[in-house]
N, C-alpha and C positions, 0 to 999 in steps of 0.2 A: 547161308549164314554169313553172317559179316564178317570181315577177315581183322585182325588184332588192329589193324592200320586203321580203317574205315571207324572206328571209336577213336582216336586220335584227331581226326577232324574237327569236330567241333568240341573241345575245351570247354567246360563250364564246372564253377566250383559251387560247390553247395558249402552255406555257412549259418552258424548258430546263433550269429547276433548281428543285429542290421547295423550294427556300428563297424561292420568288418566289410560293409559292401563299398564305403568309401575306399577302402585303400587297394579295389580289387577293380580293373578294367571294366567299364559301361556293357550290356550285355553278355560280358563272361561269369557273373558270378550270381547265384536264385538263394535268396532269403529263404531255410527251411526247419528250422530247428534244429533239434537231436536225438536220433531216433530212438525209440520207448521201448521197452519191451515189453509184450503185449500183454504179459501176464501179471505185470503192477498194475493193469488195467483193470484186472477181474478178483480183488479184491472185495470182502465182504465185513461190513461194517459190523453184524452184529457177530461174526466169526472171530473177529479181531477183538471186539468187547471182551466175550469169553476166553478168547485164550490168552487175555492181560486179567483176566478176574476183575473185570470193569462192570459197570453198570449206565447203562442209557438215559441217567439221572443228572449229568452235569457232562458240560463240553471237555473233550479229551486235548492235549495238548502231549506232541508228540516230538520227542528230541533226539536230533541224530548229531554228532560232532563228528562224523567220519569215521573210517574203518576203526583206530586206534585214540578216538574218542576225541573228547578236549576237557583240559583240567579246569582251562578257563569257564569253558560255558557249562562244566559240570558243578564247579562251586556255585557260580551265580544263582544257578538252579536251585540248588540244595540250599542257598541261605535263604530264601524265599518261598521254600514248601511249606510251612506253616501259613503263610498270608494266598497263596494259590489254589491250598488244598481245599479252604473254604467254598472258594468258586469253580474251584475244575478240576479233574484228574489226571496223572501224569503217567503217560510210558516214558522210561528216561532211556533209551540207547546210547551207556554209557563207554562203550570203547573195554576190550582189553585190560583185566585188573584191576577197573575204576569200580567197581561196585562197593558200594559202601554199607557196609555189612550192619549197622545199628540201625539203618534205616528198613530193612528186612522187617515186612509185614505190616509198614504204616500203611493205613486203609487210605486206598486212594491212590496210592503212589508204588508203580513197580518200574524194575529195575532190569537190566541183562547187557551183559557184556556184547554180545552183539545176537543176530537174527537172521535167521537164511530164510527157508521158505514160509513160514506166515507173516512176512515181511509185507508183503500186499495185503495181508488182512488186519494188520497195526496202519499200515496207509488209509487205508477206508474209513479205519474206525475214528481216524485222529478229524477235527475240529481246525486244529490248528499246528502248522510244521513250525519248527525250530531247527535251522538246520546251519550248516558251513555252505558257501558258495559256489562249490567245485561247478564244473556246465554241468555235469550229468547228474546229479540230484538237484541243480536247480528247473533243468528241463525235464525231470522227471515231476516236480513238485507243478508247473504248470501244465503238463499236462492232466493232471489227476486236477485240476484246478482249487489249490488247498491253497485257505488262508496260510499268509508265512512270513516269518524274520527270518531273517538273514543276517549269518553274522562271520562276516570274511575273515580268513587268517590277513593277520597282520602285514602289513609291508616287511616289517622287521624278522617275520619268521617262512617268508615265501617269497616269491616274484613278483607279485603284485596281482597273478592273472584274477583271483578270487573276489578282489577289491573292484574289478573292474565287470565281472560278468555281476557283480549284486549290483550296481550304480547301474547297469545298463537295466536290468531288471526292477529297479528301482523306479527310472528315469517313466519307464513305460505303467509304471501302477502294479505292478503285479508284486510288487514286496516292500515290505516293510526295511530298511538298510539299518543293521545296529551295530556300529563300527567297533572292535574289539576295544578300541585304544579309552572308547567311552563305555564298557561295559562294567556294569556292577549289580546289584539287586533293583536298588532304584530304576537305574534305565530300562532295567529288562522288565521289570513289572509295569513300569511305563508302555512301554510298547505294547506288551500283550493288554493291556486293556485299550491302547490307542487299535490296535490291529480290529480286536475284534469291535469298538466302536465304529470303525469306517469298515465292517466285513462287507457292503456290497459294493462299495465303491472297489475296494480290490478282487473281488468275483467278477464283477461284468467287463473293469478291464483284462482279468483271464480270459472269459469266456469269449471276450472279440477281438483275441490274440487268432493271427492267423499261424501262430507256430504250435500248431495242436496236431496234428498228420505228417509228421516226416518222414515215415516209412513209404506211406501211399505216393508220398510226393515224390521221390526220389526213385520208387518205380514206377513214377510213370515217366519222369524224367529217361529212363531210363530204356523204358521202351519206345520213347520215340527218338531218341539217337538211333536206337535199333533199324526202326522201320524207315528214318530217313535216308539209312545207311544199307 
């Protein structure tokens, strides 16, 4: 067996976003995503209909603002359910005491404070994500290859890193970028009909993303330090 030293030899970092291989030594660092957890994988579309009380009659559009929500992209939401509900159904994942209790039972439109495990069966079921930019739900959003906006926290309310993994994600076709500081009804209906107008054009650049296997990648990385070692 390799002794703790003999991994120490050859140094190599793995990274989430090919914008980060610039600043990292030629040969020391492997483009590979973020690794998934496999059981967002095995999510089931018609599993996830029924346990939102959906139907396979209009495209789902599926909203996460992060553990403790967003108020921001929860109004925007709600002022525009009337003009969305025509064309699509909503799970709203609305954070922590955001549930908006008048809205309770409009057909079409459900609501929850947050979601543990049928969590991969509301991912299957959605059409289209709406999500905040954190890496790990944006890497989880390409991996499941879902049409999606993106709508980063602010400069003014974070460090920027948010702003920066959606632009890189962006840059590459795989999302839609809907900057907080421009959000409102208008823009956000804009988009969801611009998204799903160009849906293949951001499908085929997911599907010929090569950050789709970070797990596999990172153990085979890993076993051949091994066997070199």
């Amino acid at each position: 067996m390799p002794t703790e030293s003999a991994f120490r030899l050859q140094p190599v970092s793995v990274v989430i976003f090919r914008e980060t291989l610039s600043y990292l030594p030629k040969n020391k660092a492997i483009l590979t995503g973020s690794p998934i957890r496999k059981e967002l994988l095995e999510g089931d579309r018609m599993t996830g209909l029924k346990y939102a009380r959906l139907n396979d009659n209009k495209p789902v559009i599926l909203i996460i603002g992060g553990s403790l929500g967003s108020v921001t992209v929860n109004n925007a939401i709600r002022g525009i359910l009337p003009k969305l509900l025509n064309n699509y159904q909503i799970i709203h994942i609305c954070g922590k005491g955001n549930l908006d209790e008048s809205l309770a039972g409009l057909h079409g439109y459900v609501q929850y404070e947050y979601v543990d495990a049928p969590l991969k069966h509301l991912f299957a079921a959605a059409d289209l994500m709406i999500s905040r930019a954190g890496a790990n739900a944006i890497c989880e959003i390409l991996a499941l290859r879902k049409l999606n906006i993106l709508i980063p926290l602010s400069a003014a309310a974070s460090r920027g890193d948010q702003i920066l993994n959606a632009k890189s994600f962006s840059k590459q076709g795989f999302s839609y970028l809907l900057e907080e500081e421009s959000l409102n009804g208008d823009t956000l209906l804009q988009a969801i009909t611009d998204t799903f107008a160009n849906r293949q054009t951001y499908l085929s650049k997911m599907e010929s993303s090569e950050l789709h296997d970070a797990v596999n990648t990172i153990i085979e990385m890993i076993e051949n330090l091994v066997s070199k070692n």
